[in-house]
C-alpha positions in Angstrom: 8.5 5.7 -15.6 8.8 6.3 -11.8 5.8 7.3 -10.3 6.9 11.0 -8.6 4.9 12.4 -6.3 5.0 16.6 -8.2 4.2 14.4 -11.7 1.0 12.7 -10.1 -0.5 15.5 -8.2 0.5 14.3 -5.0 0.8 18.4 -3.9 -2.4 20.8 -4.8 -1.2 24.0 -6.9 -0.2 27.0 -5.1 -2.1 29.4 -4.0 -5.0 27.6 -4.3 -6.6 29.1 -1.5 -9.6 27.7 1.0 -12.5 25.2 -0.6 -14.7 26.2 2.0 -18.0 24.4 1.3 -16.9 22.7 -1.2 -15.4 19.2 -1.2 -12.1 17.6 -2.5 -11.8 13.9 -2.9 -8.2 12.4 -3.7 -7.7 8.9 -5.2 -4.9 7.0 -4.1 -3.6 3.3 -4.9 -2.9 0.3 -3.6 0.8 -1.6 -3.4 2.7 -4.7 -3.5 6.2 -5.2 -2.0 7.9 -7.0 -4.9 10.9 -7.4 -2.5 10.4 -7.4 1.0 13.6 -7.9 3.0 13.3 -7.9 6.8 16.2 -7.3 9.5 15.9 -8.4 12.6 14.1 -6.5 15.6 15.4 -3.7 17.2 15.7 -1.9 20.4 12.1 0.0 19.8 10.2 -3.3 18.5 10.4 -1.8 14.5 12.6 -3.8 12.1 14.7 -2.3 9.4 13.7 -3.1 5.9 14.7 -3.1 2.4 10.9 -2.6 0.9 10.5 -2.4 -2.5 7.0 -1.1 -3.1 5.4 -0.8 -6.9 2.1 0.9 -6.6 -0.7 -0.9 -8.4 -3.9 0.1 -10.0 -6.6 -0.7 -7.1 -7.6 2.5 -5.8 -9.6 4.0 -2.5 -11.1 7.3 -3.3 -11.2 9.6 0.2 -13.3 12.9 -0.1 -13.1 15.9 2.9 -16.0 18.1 3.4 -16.1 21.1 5.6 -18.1 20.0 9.0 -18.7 20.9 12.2 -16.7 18.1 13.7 -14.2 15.4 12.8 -16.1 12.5 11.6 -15.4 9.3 9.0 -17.8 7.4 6.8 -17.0 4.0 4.6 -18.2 2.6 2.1 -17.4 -0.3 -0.4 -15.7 -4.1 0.1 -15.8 -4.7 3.8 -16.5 -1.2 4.9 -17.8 -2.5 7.7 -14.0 -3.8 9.0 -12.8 0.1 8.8 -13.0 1.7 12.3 -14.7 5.0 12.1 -13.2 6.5 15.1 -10.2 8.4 15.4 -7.9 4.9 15.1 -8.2 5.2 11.5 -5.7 6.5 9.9 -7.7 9.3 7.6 -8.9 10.7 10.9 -5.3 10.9 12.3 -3.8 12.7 9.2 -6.5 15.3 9.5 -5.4 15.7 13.5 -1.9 15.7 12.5 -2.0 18.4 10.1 -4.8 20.3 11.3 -2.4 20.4 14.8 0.6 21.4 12.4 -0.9 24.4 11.4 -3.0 25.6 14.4 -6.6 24.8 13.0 -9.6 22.5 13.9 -9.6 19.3 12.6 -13.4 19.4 11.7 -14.0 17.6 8.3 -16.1 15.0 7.0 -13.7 12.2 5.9 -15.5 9.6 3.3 -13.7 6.7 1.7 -15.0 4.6 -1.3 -13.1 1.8 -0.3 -11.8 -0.6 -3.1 -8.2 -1.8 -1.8 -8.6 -5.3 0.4 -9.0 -4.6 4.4 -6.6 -5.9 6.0 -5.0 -7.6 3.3 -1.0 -6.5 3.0 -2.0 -3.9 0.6 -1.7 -0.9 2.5 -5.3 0.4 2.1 -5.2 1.7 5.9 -2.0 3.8 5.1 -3.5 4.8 1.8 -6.4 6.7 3.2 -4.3 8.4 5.7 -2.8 9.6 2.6 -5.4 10.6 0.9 -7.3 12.0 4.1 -3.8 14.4 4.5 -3.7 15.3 0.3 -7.4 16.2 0.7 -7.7 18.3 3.9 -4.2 20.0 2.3 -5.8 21.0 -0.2 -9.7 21.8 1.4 -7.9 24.2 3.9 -5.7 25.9 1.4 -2.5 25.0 3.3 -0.3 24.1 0.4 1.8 22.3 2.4 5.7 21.8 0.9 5.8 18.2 -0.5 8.8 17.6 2.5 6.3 18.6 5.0 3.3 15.9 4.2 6.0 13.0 3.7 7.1 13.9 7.6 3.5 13.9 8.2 3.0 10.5 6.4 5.8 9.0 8.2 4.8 9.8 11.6 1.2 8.2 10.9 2.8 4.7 9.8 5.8 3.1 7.9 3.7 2.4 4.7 1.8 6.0 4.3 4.6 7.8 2.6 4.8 5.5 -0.4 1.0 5.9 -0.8 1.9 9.5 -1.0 3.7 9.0 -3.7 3.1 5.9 -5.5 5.1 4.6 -9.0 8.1 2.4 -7.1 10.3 3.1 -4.2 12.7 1.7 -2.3 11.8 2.1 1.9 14.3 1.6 4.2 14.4 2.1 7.7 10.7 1.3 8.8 10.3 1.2 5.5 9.4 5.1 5.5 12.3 6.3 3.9 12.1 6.3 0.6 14.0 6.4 -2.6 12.0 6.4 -5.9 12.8 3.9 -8.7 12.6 4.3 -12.3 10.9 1.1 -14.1 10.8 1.0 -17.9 7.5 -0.7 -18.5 4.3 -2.2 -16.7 3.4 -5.4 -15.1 0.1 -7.3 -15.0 -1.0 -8.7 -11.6 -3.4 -10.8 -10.3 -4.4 -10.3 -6.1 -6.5 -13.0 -4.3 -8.5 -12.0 -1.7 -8.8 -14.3 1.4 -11.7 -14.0 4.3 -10.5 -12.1 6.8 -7.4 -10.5 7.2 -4.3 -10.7 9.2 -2.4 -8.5 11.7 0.6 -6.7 10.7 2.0 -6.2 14.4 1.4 -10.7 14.4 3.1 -11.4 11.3 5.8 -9.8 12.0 5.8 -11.3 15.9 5.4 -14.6 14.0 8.8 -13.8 12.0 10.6 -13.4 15.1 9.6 -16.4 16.4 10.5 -17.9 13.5 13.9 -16.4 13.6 14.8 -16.7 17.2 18.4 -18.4 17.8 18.9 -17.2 14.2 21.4 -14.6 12.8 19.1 -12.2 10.7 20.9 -10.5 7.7 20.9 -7.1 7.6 17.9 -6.1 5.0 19.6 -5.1 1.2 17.3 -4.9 -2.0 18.0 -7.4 -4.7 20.1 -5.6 -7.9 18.3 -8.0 -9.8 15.3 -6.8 -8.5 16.0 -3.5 -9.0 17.0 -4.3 -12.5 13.8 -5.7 -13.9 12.1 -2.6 -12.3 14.1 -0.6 -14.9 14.1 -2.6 -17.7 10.2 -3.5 -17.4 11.2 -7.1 -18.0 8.3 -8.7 -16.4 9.9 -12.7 -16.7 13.1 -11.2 -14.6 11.1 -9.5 -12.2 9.2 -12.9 -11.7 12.3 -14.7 -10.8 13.7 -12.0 -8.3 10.0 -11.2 -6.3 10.8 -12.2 -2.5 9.2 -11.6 0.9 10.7 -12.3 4.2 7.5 -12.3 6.2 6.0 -15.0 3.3 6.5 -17.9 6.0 5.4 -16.4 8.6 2.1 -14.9 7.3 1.7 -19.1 5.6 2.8 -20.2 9.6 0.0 -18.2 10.7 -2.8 -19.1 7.7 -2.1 -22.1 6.4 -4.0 -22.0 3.8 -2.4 -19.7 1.9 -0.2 -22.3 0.5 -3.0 -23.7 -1.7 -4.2 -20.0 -2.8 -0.4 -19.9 -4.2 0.1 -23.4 -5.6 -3.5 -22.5 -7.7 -2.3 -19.3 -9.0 0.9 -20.8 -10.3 -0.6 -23.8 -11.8 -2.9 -21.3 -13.5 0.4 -19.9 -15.4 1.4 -17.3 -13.4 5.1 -16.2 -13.6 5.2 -16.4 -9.5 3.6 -15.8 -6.9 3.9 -14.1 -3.4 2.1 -13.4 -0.2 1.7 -9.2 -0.5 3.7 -7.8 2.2 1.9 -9.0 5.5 -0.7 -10.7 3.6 -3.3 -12.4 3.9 -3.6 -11.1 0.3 -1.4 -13.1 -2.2 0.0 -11.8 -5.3 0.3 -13.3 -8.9 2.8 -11.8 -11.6 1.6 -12.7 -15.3 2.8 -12.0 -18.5 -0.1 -9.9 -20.1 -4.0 -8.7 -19.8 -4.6 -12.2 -21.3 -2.9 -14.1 -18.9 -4.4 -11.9 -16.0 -8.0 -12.8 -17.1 -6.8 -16.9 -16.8 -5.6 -16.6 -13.7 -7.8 -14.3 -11.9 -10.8 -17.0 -13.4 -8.7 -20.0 -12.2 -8.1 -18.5 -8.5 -12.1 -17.7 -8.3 -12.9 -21.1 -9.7 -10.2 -23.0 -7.3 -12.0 -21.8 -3.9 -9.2 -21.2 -2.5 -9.6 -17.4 -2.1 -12.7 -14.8 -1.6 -12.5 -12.9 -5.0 -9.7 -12.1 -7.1 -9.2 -8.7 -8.8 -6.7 -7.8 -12.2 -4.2 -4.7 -11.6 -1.4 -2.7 -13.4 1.7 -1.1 -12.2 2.8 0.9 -11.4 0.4 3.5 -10.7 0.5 7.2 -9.4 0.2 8.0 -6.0 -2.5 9.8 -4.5 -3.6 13.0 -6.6 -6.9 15.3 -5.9 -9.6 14.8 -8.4 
């Protein structure tokens, strides 16, 4: 199934009208580039990307309130790594559309935060999402589905697909996207490290990495693409890639042993998740999930380790 934004929600009925003092909170996932192919930098500092996102089933919950001001609260895993000012991304989707259509931004923005901070999992771009589904549907805008994907878009490369969710291909930033169908789901395993990584790093890291070197122009795998389809979990394990993998193991290390733990576990491979520090672990069932996730915890080579499914929808009001 692909994971379409009018089948999960992701746009409040029409003519649903203002929720004035009431509240609306909007779950939305996670993800895992299960190809990420990088080009090399342009003119404006962006790269050009063939990302092939599959949402998963770790999930942020973000709830707006009608307030006198703009504010944001955290709570969960590491709340205390979100910034609560208007950096964060919830905060900027309220501006953004609250500018669009004329209106005061003042909201109460809360996330229940589940997704790893910091961790190449998109949980920043998520609740920017969610924030953007939520005040939609609080106000009573009813914005067209086209208008809060431009919205996402200008907030950051990965918010769209957390719009969204199922599996999509992004190119340009990565914003662009073109949903994939997939034919069955996949069992993961994600270890958590300490601390997190920067995004804007990694990818300075890459060039570094890269400099003197002819970059290839970014294309997504047909294989790839494939075992997305056919839900053939043993193809998909042998076509996963990530371009900035060496870079975000340049810049931690460590990773390396995270990886080489998971796949001596038994899983069917293995990948840093997008920027990382997060790493990734395809298996073949619930089963298999369970090993693994115990083996990771037990090896000390990661924080925590936590058991998803894919692909999942994309943000939808509760």
């Amino acid at each position: 199934m692909s994971g379409t934004g009018t089948e999960h929600g992701a746009v409040p009925a029409a003519g649903a009208g203002p929720r004035a003092g009431r509240s609306v909170t909007v779950r939305v996932p996670a993800k895992v580039n299960v190809q990420l192919a990088v080009g090399g930098a342009r003119p404006d500092g962006f790269h050009d990307l063939a990302n092939v996102f599959l949402a998963v089933s770790l999930y942020d919950e973000v709830t707006a309130t009608p307030a006198a001001e703009l504010t944001v609260t955290c709570e969960g895993p590491d709340a205390d790594k979100v910034p609560l000012d208007r950096t964060n991304l919830a905060a900027r989707a309220a501006e953004l559309l609250a500018a669009r259509h004329g209106i005061s931004p003042d909201v109460h923005l809360h996330i229940a935060k589940d997704i790893p901070v910091a961790g190449g999992m998109a949980g920043g771009s998520a609740d920017g999402a969610g924030a953007l589904l939520a005040c939609d549907a609080l106000w009573g805008l009813d914005s067209p589905r086209a208008d809060l994907l431009e919205i996402c878009a200008e907030l950051g490369s990965d918010v769209p697909f957390s719009l969204v969710g199922g599996a999509a291909l992004g190119v340009g930033r990565g914003e662009r996207l073109t949903e994939l169908p997939v034919g069955g789901g996949f069992h993961w395993v994600f270890a958590v490290a300490d601390g997190g990584l920067s995004t804007p790093a990694v990818y300075g890291e890459f060039d570094r990495l890269h400099e003197g070197v002819t970059v290839p122009e970014p294309a997504a795998s047909p294989a790839l693409l494939d075992a997305l389809r056919t839900g053939d979990a043993t193809a998909l394990a042998g076509a996963l890639a990530n371009d900035l993998q060496p870079a975000a193991v340049s810049l931690r290390p460590s990773l390396t042993a995270t990886l080489e733990a998971g796949a001596a576990a038994g899983a069917l491979a293995s990948l840093v998740s997008g920027s990382g520090p997060t790493t990734a672990f395809l298996v073949k069932d619930e089963d298999a999930a369970r090993a693994v996730a115990d083996a990771l915890t037990a090896s000390g080579t990661c924080r925590t380790a936590r058991v998803a499914t894919s692909p999942a929808p994309g943000a939808r009001v509760l």
